[in-house]
C-alpha positions as CSV (number, residue, x, y, z in Angstrom):
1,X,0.0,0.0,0.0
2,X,1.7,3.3,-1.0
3,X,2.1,5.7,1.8
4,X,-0.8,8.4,2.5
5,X,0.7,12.0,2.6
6,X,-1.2,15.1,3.3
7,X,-0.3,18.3,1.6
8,X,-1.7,21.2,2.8
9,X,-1.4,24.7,1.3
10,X,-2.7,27.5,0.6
11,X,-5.9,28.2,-1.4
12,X,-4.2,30.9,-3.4
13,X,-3.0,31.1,-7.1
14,X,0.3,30.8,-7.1
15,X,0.3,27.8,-4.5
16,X,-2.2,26.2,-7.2
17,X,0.5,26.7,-9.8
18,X,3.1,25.4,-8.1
19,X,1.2,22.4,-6.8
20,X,-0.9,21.5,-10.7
21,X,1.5,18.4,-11.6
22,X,0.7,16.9,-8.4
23,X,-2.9,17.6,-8.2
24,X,-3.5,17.0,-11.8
25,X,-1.6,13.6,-11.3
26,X,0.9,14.3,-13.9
27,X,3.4,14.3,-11.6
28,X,3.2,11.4,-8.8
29,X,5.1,8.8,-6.8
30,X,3.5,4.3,-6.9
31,X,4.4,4.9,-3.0
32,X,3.0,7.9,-2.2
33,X,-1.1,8.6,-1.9
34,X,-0.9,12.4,-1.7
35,X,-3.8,14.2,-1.0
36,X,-4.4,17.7,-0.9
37,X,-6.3,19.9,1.5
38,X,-6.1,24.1,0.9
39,X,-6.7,26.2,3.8
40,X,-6.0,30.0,4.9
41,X,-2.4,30.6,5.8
42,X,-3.4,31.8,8.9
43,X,-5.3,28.2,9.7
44,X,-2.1,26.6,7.9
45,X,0.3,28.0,10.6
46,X,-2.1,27.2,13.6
47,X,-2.5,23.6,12.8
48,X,1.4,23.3,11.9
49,X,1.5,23.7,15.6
50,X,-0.3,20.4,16.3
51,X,1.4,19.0,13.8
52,X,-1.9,17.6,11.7
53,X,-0.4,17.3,8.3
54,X,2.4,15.5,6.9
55,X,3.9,18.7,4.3
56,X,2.1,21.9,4.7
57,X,2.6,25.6,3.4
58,X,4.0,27.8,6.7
59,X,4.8,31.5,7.1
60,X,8.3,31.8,7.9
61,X,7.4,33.8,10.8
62,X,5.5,30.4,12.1
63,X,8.9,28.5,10.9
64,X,10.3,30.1,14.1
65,X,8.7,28.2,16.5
66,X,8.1,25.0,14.5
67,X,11.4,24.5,13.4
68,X,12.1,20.8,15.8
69,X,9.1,18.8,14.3
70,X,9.5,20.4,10.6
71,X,11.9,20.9,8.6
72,X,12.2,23.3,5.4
73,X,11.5,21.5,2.1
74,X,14.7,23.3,-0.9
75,X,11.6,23.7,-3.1
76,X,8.2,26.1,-3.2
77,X,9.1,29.0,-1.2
78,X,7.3,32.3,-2.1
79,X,10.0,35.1,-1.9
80,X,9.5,39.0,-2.8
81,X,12.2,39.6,-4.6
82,X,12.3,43.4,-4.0
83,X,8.2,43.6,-3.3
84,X,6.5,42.1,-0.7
85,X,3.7,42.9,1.6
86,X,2.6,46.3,1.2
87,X,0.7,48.8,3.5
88,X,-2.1,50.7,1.9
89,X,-4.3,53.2,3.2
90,X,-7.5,55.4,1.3
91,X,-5.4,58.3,1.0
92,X,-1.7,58.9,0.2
93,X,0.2,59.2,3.6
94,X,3.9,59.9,4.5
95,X,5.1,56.5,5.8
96,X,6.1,58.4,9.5
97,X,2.4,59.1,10.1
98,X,1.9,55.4,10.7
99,X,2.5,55.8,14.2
100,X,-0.9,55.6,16.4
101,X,-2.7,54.9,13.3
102,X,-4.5,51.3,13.2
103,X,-3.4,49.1,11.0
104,X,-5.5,45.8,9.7
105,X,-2.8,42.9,9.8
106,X,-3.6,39.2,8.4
107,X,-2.7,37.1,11.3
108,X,0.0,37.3,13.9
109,X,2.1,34.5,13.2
110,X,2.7,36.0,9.1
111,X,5.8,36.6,7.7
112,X,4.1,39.9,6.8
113,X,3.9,41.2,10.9
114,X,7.3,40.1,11.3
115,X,8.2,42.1,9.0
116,X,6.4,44.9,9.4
117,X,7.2,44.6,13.3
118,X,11.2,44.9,12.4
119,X,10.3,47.8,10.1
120,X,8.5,50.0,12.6
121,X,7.9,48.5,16.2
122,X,5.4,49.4,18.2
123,X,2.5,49.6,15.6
124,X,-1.4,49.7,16.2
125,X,-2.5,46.2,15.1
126,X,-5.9,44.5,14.5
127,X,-6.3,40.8,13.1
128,X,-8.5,40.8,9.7
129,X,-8.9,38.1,7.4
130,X,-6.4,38.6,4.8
131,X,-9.3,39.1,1.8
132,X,-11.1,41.4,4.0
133,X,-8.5,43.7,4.7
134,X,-9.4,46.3,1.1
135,X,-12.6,46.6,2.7
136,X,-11.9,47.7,6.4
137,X,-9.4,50.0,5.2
138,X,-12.2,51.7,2.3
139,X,-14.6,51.1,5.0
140,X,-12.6,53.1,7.7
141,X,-12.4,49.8,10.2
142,X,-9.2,50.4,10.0
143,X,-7.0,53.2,8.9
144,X,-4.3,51.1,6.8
145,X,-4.0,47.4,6.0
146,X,-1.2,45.3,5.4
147,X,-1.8,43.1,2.0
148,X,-0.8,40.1,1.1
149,X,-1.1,37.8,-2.0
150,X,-2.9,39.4,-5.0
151,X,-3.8,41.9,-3.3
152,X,-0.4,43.1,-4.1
153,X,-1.9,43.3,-7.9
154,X,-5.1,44.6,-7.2
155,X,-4.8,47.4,-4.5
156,X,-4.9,50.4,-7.1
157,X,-7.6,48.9,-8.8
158,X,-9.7,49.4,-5.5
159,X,-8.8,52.8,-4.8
160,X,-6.2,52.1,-1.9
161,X,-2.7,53.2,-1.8
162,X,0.5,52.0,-1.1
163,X,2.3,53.7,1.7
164,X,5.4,51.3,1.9
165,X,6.5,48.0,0.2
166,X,7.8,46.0,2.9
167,X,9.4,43.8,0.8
168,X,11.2,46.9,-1.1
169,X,12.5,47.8,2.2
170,X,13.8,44.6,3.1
171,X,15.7,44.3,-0.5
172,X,17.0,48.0,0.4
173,X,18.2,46.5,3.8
174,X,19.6,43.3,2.9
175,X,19.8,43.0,-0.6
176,X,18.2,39.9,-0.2
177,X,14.8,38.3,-1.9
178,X,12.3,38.8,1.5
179,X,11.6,35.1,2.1
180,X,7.4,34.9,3.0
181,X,6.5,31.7,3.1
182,X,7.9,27.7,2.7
183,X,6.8,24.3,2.4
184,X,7.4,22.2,6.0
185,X,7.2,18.5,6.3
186,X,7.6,16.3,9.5
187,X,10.6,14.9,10.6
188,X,9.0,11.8,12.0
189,X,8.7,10.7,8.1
190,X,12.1,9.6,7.9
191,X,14.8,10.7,5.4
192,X,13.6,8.5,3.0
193,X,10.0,9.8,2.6
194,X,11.3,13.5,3.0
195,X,13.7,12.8,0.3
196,X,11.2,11.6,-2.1
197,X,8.3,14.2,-1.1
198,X,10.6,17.1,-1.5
199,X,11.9,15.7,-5.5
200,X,8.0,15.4,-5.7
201,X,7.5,19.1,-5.1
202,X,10.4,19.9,-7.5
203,X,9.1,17.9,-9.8
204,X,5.5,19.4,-9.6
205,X,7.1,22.9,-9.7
206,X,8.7,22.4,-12.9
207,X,5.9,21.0,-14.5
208,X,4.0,24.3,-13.6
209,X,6.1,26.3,-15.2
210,X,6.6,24.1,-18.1
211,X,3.3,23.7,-19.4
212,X,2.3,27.4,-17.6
213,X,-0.8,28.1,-20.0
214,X,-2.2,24.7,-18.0
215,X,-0.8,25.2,-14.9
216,X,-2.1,28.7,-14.9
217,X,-5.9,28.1,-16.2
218,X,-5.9,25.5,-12.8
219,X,-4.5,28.5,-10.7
220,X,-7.3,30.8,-12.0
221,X,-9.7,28.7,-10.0
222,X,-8.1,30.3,-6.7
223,X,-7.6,33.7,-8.1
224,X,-10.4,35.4,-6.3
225,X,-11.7,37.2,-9.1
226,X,-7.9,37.9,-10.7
227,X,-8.4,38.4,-14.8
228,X,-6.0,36.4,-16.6
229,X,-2.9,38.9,-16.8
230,X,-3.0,39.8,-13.3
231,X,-2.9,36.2,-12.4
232,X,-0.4,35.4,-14.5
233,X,1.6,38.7,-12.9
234,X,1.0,37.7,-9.8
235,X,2.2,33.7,-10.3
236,X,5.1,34.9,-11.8
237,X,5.9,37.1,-8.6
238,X,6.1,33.9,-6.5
239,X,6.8,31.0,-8.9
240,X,10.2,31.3,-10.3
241,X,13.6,30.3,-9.8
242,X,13.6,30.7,-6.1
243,X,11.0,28.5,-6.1
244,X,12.7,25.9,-7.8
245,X,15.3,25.9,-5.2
246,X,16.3,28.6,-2.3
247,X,20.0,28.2,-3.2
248,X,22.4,30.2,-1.3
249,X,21.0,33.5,-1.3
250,X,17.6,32.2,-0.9
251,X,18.7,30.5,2.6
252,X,20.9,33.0,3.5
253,X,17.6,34.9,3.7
254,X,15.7,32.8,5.8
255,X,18.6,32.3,7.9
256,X,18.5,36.8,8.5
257,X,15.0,37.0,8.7
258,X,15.0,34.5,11.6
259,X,18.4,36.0,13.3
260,X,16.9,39.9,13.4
261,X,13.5,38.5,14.6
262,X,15.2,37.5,17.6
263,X,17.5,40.3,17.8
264,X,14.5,42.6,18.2
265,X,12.5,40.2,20.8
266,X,10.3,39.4,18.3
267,X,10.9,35.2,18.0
268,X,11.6,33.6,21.6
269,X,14.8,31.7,20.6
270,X,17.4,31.9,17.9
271,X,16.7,29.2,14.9
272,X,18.8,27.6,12.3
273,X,16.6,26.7,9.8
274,X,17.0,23.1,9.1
275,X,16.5,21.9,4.6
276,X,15.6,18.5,3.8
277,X,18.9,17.6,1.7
């Protein structure tokens, strides 16, 4: 009998893409049953904490305190490679005028509020769902949101702003891709299992992003109202070559992200993140 694996990830379109030669079946392993189940990000980092499923999508962010049941799988990380989260507010604001403002944030435990928290400390928060921040920013529920996702590619389109680019600033700071979010899977698997789930995953990204018009028209079904172009813009933000693999640069990232988080008191412990080789 061919071993059951749960993937979990996020129902967005360029986690679809990446995922298509997998879910389609083009792409497969005799021992391995995988089967998929798409949830929030938010959900995705809670239940990573109980440890439900086998490989799941994780913020980085979540990484930190996950990181001795997980490891990082080299392949299907989402990295802003000089954009990121962004805030937005109704009106064009200086950046400094943030401060005491409330600011619609889409979950505590994203790589987008770590971020934001080593940007500018100290920040009004309020937890919205991530596709409901646009609206309690136009609706005054809040008076800037941080977006993630498409958002990123529809923001102007719904009258909002963007104030800063965290992912911009990061790039400015580093000169490193802002790593957002990674694929985990549980060490209890074994190397074996982790070896062959992980050339899986490679496997399934490269099939993506060789047949793209495909891959891309399955991704359209979790685009949330994206027209084509836009979802194509916005999959080719967080599918691409450090996707395929984190390499050195790509790591290095993770590795900077997680050391100033705990530099600033923001992650309880310092991590070494830990890939499956």
């Amino acid at each position: 009998m061919p071993q059951r694996i749960t993937i979990a990830h996020s129902p967005d379109a360029d986690d679809a893409f990446m995922f298509y030669g997998l879910a389609s079946g083009k792409v497969g392993d005799a021992g391995l049953e995988c089967v998929h189940v798409l949830q929030d990000i938010q959900t995705l980092n809670e239940r990573a904490f109980r440890g439900e499923y086998e490989v799941t999508a994780v913020s980085f962010h979540a990484y930190a305190y996950l990181a001795e049941r997980y490891a990082l799988l080299p392949h299907g990380a989402s990295m802003g490679d000089g954009y990121g989260p962004m805030i937005v507010a109704r009106e064009p604001i200086p950046a400094e005028s943030l401060g005491g403002k409330r600011i619609a944030v889409p979950g505590k435990l994203t790589t987008a509020v770590l971020t934001l928290a080593l940007w500018r400390p100290g920040l009004d928060q309020v937890v919205v769902p991530f596709d409901q921040i646009p609206d309690a920013v136009l609706t005054g529920r809040a008076d800037a949101g941080l977006i993630i996702h498409e958002g990123q590619v529809t923001y102007r389109s719904q009258g909002l702003h963007k104030i800063v680019d965290l992912g911009e600033w990061w790039s400015a700071e580093t000169g490193l891709p802002l790593p957002l979010g990674g694929n985990v899977i549980r060490k209890d698997l074994g190397h074996d299992a982790m070896r062959r789930v992980s050339r899986l995953l490679l496997e399934s990204i490269r099939y993506g992003l060789a047949h793209r018009k495909d891959a891309l028209a399955h991704a359209m079904r979790y685009g949330r109202d994206l027209d084509v172009p836009s979802a194509d813009r916005f999959v080719g933000m967080y599918v691409n070559d450090w996707t395929l693999d984190y390499g050195p640069r790509g790591r290095e990232a993770v590795r900077l992200l997680l050391q100033r988080g705990h530099a600033a008191g923001i992650l309880p412990r310092a991590i070494e993140p830990e890939f499956v080789e």
